[in-house]
C-alpha positions, -999 to +999 in steps of 0.1 A: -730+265-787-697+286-779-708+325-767-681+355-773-676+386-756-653+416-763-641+435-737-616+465-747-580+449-728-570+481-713-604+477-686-607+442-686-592+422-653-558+417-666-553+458-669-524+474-654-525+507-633-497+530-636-481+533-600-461+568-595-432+564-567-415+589-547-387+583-528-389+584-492-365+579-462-387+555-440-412+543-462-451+535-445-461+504-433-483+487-460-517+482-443-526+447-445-558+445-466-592+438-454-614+408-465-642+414-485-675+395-486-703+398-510-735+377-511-755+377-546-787+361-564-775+337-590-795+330-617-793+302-642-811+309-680-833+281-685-822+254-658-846+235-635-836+254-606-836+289-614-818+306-584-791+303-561-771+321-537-737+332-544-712+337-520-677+356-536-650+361-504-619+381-514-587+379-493-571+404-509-565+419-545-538+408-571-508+433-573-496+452-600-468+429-610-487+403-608-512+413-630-488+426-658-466+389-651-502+374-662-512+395-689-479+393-706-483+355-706-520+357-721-505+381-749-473+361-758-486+324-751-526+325-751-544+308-724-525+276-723-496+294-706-521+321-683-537+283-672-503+269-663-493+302-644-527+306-626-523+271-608-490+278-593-508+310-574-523+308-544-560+314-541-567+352-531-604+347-531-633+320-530-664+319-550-693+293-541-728+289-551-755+270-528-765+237-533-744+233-558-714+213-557-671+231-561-665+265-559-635+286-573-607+297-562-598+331-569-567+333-585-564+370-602-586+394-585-589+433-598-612+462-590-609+496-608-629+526-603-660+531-627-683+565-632-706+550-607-685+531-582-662+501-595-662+473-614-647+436-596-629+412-619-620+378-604-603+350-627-598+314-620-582+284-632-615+266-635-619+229-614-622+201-641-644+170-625-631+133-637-661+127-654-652+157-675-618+151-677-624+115-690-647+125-716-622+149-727-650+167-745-653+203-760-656+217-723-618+208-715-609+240-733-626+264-716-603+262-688-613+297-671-636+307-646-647+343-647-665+365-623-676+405-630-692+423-602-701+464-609-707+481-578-720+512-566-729+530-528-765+529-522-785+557-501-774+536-470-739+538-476-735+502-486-720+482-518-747+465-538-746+460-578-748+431-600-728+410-624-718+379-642-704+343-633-692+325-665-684+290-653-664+279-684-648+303-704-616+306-731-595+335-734-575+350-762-563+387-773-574+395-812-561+414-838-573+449-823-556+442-789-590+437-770-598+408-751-622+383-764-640+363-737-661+327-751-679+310-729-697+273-736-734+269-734-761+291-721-756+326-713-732+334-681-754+333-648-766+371-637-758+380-603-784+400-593-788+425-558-754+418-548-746+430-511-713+439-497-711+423-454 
């Protein structure tokens, strides 16, 4: 049974910062950006094996123009033509689970401050098996895979949080301009005592 969620578009992953310029005679090297790696508890509602680990590595986060490119293409053309976009891009990111077979790559990868730290969107053109794509069944169009990670600095100093992995998901904007997120099945996997290493 197909899930929905609503998430206002102007904080969901495809949101644009503004970026104010100045001009400058010899503009600053741009740093080169630091990997990140988070480790997580995976839980699965109602499966045989409850838990897994989950591994999310990020390379580096999607820029600006990049992100408004994208979400122009999910407001014009839907998710058919935010699909076709995604697998042209490189991966920026990897997210794995243990024993269990595929990962994703990270395609569109966001992170925006919230009142208690910040809030980690990653988006991916979801792998499709050839069992699955032979079957051609309801799951073909749910072509997205979606990862949320909320974050916050513990007493230590660390990253640690929790969040969502929605495996198969399907994207559209609605009539009030806020994205609605469905997802096929049972409820996303929680990702639970996420750690930042």
């Amino acid at each position: 049974m197909p899930r929905a969620l609503v998430l206002a578009f102007a904080i969901c992953c495809l949101s644009v910062r503004a970026i104010c310029q100045t001009a400058a005679p010899t503009p600053a090297p741009i740093p080169k950006p630091k990997p990140e790696h988070f480790r997580a508890v995976a839980s699965f509602p109602r499966a045989a094996t409850r838990t897994a680990w989950a591994d999310v590595r990020i390379t580096r986060y999607s820029s600006d123009a990049t992100t408004k490119r994208l979400a122009t293409m999910l407001v014009e053309g839907g998710q058919n033509m935010l699909v076709k976009e995604l697998e042209k891009l490189k991966p920026i990111g990897k997210a794995s689970l243990s024993q269990r077979v595929g990962f994703f790559d990270l395609k569109l990868i966001r992170s925006r401050k919230t009142a208690t730290g910040r809030r980690v969107i990653a988006v991916s053109d979801r792998p499709i098996n050839f069992l699955e794509a032979y079957n051609s069944g309801r799951s073909m169009d749910y072509e997205l895979g979606i990862v949320v990670m909320d974050l916050k600095i513990d007493k230590k100093g660390k990253e640690v949080g929790q969040g969502q992995l929605i495996y198969a998901a399907k994207v559209k904007i609605n009539k009030k301009r806020q994205l609605e997120i469905e997802y096929l099945g049972i409820d996303p996997m929680t990702l639970g005592h996420i750690q930042k290493y």
